[in-house]
N, C-alpha and C positions, 0 to 999 in steps of 0.2 A: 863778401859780395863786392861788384866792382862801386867805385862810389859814383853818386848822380850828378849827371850833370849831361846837357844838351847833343855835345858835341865835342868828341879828343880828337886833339891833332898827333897823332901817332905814324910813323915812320913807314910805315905799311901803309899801301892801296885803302883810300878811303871808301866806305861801302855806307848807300845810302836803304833806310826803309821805311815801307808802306803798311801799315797794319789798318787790313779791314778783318769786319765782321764782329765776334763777341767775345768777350774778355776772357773766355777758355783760350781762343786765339791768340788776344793779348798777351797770355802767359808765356805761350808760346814764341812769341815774337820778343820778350823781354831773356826769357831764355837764350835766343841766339845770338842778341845784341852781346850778353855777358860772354859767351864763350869767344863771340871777337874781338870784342873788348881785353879777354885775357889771354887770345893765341897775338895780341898786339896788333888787330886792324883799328883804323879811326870809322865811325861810325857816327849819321849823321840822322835826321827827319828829314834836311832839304834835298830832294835828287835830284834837284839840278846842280847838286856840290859834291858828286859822283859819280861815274863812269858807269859802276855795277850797281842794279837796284835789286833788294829781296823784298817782294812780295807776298805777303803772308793772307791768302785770300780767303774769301769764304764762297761757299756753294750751297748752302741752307735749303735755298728757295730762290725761282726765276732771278727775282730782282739783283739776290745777293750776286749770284753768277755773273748779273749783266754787268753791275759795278766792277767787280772783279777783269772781267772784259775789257772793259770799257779804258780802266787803270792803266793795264795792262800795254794797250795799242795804243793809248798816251803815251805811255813811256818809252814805248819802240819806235815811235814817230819822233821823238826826241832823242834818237841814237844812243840809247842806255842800251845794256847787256843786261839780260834781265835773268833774275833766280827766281820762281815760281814755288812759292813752300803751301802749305796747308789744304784744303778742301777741296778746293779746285784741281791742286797737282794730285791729290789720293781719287777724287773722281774721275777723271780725265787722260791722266798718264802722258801714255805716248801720243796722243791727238794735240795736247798742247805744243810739243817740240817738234811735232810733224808741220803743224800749221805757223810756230810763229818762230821763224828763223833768231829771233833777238834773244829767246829762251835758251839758255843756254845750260840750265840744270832746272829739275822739278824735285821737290823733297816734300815729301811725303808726312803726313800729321804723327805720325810714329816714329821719324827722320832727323827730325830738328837736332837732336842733338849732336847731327854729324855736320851741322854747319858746315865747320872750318874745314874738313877734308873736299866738303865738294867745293866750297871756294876754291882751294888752291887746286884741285884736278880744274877747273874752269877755267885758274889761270894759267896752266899747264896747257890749255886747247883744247882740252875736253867737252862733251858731253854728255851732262851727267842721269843719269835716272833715279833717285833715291828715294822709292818707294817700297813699304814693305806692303806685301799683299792684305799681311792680316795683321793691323797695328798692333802692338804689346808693350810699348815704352810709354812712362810714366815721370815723369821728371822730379825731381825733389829735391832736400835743404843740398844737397854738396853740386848741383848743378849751378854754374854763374848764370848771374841775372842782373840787367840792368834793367830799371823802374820806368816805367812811361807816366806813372800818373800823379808827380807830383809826390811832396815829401807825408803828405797824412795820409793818402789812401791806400790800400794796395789790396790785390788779388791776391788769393792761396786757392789753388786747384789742390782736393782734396783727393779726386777721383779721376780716372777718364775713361771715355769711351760709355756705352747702352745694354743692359739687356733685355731691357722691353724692347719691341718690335710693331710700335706705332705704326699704322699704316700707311700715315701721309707723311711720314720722316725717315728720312736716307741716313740722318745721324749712324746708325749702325755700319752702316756699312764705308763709312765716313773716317770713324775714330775706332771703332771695332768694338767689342765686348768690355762689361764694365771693370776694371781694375782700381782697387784703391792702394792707398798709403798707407801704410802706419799712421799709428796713433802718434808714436815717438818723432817720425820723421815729421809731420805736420806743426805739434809743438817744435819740434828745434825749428823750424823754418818763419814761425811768429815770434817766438822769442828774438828770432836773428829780424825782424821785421818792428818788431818794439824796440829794437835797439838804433835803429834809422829813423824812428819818430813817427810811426805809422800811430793814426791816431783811430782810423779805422780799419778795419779789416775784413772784407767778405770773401767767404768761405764760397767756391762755385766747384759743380761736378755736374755730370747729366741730370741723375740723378741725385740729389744731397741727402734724403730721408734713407736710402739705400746703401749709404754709405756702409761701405766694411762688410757687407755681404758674402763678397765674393773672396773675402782675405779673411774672415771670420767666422764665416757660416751663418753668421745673424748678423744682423744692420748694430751699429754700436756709434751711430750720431749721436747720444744721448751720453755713451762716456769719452766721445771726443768734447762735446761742449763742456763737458765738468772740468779734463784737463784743460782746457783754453782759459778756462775762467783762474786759470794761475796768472796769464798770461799779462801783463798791462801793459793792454791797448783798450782803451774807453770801450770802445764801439765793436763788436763784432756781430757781423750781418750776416745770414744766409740764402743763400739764394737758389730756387728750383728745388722747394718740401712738395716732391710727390705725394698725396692724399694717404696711400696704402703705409707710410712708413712712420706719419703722424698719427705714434701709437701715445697713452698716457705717462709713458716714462719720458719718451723725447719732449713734450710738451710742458712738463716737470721740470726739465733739464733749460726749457726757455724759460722756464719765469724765476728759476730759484738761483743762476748762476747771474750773477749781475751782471756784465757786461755782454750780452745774449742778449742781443736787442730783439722785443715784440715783433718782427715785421717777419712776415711770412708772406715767399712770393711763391702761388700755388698753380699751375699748368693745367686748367681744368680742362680746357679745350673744350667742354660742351657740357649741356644739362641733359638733353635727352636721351632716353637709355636704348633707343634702335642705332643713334647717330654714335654713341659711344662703343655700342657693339659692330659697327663698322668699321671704327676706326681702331679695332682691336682694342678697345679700352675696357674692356664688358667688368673687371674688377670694380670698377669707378662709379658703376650705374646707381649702386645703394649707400655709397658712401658719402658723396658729397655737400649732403644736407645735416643728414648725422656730423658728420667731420666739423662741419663750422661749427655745428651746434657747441660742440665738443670745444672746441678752439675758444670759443666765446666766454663757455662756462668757466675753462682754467686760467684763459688770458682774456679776460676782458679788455685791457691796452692792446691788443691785437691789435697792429695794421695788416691789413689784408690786402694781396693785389692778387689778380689772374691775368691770363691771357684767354683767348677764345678763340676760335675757327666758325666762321659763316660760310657759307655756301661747299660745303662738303660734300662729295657726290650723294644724291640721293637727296638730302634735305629739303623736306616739303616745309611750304608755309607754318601748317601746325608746329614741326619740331622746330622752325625758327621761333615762333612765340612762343613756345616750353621756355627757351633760353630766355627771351627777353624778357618773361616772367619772373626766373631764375632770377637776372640780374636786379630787377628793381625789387624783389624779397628778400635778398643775400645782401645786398647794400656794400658792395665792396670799396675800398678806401680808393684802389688804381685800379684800372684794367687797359688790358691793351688787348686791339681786337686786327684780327688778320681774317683778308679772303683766301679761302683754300689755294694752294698751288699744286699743279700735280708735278712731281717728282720723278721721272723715268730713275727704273728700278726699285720702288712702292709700290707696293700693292693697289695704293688708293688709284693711283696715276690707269687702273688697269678697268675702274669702275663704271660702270655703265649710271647713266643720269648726271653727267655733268651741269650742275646748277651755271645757267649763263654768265657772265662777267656781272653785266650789268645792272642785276639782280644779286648777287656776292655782294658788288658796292655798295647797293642800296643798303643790305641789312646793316652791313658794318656799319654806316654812316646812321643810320637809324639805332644800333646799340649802342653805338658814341654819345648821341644825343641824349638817348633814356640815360645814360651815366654821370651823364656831365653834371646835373644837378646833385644828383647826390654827393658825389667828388667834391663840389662844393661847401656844400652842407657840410659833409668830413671836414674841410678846412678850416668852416666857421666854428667848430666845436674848441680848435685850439687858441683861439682869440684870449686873452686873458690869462692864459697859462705862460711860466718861467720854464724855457728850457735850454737845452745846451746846444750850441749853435757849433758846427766845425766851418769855418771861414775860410773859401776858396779862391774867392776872385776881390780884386777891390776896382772899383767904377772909379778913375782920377777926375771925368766929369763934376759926376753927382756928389762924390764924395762917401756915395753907399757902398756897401760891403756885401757880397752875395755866398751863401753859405747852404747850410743844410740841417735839416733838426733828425732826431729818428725816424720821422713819419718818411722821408726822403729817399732811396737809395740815389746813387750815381746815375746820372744818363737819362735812367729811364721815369723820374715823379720830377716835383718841384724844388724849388727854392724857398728859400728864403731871404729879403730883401732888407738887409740891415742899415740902423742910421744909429748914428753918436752924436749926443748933445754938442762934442764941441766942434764935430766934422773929422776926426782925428783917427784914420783908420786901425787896426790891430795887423797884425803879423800872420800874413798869410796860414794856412796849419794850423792854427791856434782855435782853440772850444773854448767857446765865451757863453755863459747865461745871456738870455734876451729875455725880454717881453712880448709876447708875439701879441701885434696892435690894429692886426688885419687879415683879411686873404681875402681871393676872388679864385677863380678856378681852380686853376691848379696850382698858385703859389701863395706863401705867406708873407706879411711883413712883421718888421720885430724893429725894438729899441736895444740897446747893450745898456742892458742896467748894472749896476752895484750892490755891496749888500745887504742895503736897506730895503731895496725893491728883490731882492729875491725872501727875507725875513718875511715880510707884510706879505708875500706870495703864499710862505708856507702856513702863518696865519690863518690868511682866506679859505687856504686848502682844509685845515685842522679845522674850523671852524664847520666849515661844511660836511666832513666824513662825520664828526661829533653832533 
């Protein structure tokens, strides 16, 4: 892999990029940096230190589009030459290059890996179109890649593309049908990922509980996480355990491989079972009370997050309080909540009973609130406890250190808010023990203890199990 660092000054046309949307994206964007990195382009973050910009955008939902847009006729009003890659250019096509003269090639979420040929046909005078109708490419350990997120985290795309068929999600039609990895190819790509000093690693595909279905016949997340657990990287996370795939083997395979961290981030989308039967979820209806139950009883360390959808066409009052019932009974650790968007080319988008805007925000902002306290309360439960901190940021202010425990993923929960007796911060990347000595919302605070305070920890702890 190519090695990390900001910005090469290489002999070749420098090419600068933008990576929006969600770290599936991200992979993808880290992928192309590597293959010009190794056909010999320089490659940068700043585009104003670039002529040619690649934008790797997302098209999810309304908003993501607008950003995308938005990016976009920024950078063309700044006389960049622009390359259009991911969701946008697979939604959109020929409309992008019809409408914004600066585009100069669109590559396609199954495309990425021809980077370097549409470069050079662009810089040839070309323009290019590099979408394939029905994505099939999957990228893995022998494709180059260059790291956006600093030297301890990293992404491993295990999988890509859907074969549910959500009603209010274009994903399908997006990334295409599900495809996974090898088992093999995934290990060489974390062993080559533990070798860079990745200290965490989260595992992302549309689905993750689904994994190896479609390469296997049966889902086989459960003997991916056992080979991983060869793997040393501390921390490995996964993220998007569909309900249907968290069977009692996978659940087994979280709590008995050690570095298989408790957190499970689950895509409920909703509680009630008319709202889930519209949204094509109708498997979902009976499982998701059982499910936790289940989760609770094998992993009682379980952190748990969802996401949810409010004002989904049809949604009456009643199935809005089903859910916010839902939430203050399930007592979830994070949740993030969104108002419907409808999607042209969804089914949902085609719904009759459009719940108003204004009525959407209300709910959201009213299941925010019923969570926020419990969210808390989850926070106050870790007060007192020694745990492993991976330390991201240092504050030259304060002198504090901002980091992450388990309870944490990237991006989307909290921190943690570190101090040192002597003010003397630690090494970026580095998993230190703390004492966490606080929290309020959504973050916690901690001290960097030694090992006399993590002894007297395990103490407390003995003391109390006995």
């Amino acid at each position: 892999m190519p090695s990390q660092s900001s910005e090469l000054s290489i002999a070749k046309p420098k090419v600068a990029f933008v990576h929006l949307g969600c770290e599936k994206n991200r992979v993808d964007t880290e992928h192309m940096l590597g293959l010009l990195v190794e056909a010999g382009y320089g490659v940068t973050t700043k585009e104003f230190d670039a002529a040619v910009v690649v934008v790797n955008t997302c098209s999810f939902i309304q908003d993501a589009r607008e950003e995308s847009v938005r990016t976009l006729v920024e950078l063309a009003d700044q006389g960049k030459e622009l390359i259009i890659a991911g969701c946008l250019a697979q939604h959109f096509q020929e409309e992008l290059l019809d409408s914004l003269p600066e585009a100069k090639a669109i590559v396609g979420t199954g495309d990425y890996q021809n980077i370097v040929d549409v470069l050079q046909r662009v810089e040839a005078g070309e323009r290019v179109n590099r979408v394939s109708q029905n994505p099939s490419f999957v990228g893995d350990e022998h494709l180059p890649r260059f790291r956006t997120t600093g030297k301890a985290v990293a992404y491993l795309k295990i999988a890509e593309g859907c074969n549910y068929r959500c009603a209010f999600c274009i994903i399908p039609k997006l990334r295409g049908d599900q495809r996974s990895r090898p088992i093999e190819s995934i290990v060489a790509e974390a062993h080559q990922l533990a070798e860079q000093g990745v200290k965490e690693l989260i595992l992302i595909s549309q689905i993750s509980t689904n994994y190896g279905l479609d390469l296997y016949g049966r889902p086989r997340l459960a003997d991916l996480l056992r080979a991983l657990g060869r793997v040393e990287i501390p921390w490995i996370r996964i993220h998007y355990a569909y309900p249907t795939g968290l069977t009692s083997e996978v659940l087994a395979a979280f709590k008995e491989v050690p570095n298989v961290l408790p957190y499970l981030d689950l895509p409920l989308q909703h509680s009630h079972p008319d709202v889930l039967k519209a949204m094509n979820r109708p498997w979902q209806e009976d499982v998701n009370g059982v499910l936790l139950d289940r989760i609770r009883q094998q992993l009682p360390e379980a952190v748990l997050r969802t996401t949810l959808i409010v004002g989904f066409p049809g949604e009456t009052e009643e199935q809005f309080e089903h859910l916010a019932s839902f939430i203050n009974h399930q007592r979830f650790d994070h949740v993030g909540v969104f108002t419907f968007s409808a999607e042209e080319g969804t089914s949902a988008a085609l719904l009759p009973n459009h719940v108003p805007k204004e009525i959407a925000e209300a709910r959201k902002d009213k299941l925010m609130a019923l969570q926020q306290p419990i969210a808390a309360l989850k926070n106050t439960s870790w007060v007192g406890r020694v745990v492993d901190v991976l330390v991201e940021q240092h504050n030259q202010e304060t002198g504090q250190m901002l980091g992450r425990c388990a309870r944490f993923a990237p991006e989307v929960d909290g921190q943690v808010i570190l101090s040192t007796e002597d003010g003397q911060p630690v090494d970026l990347g580095m998993m230190v023990p703390a004492l966490i000595t606080g929290s309020d919302l959504y973050d916690l605070t901690g001290e960097l203890v030694g090992a006399q305070a993590m002894f007297a920890n395990l103490r407390r702890q003995d003391h109390v199990i006995n």
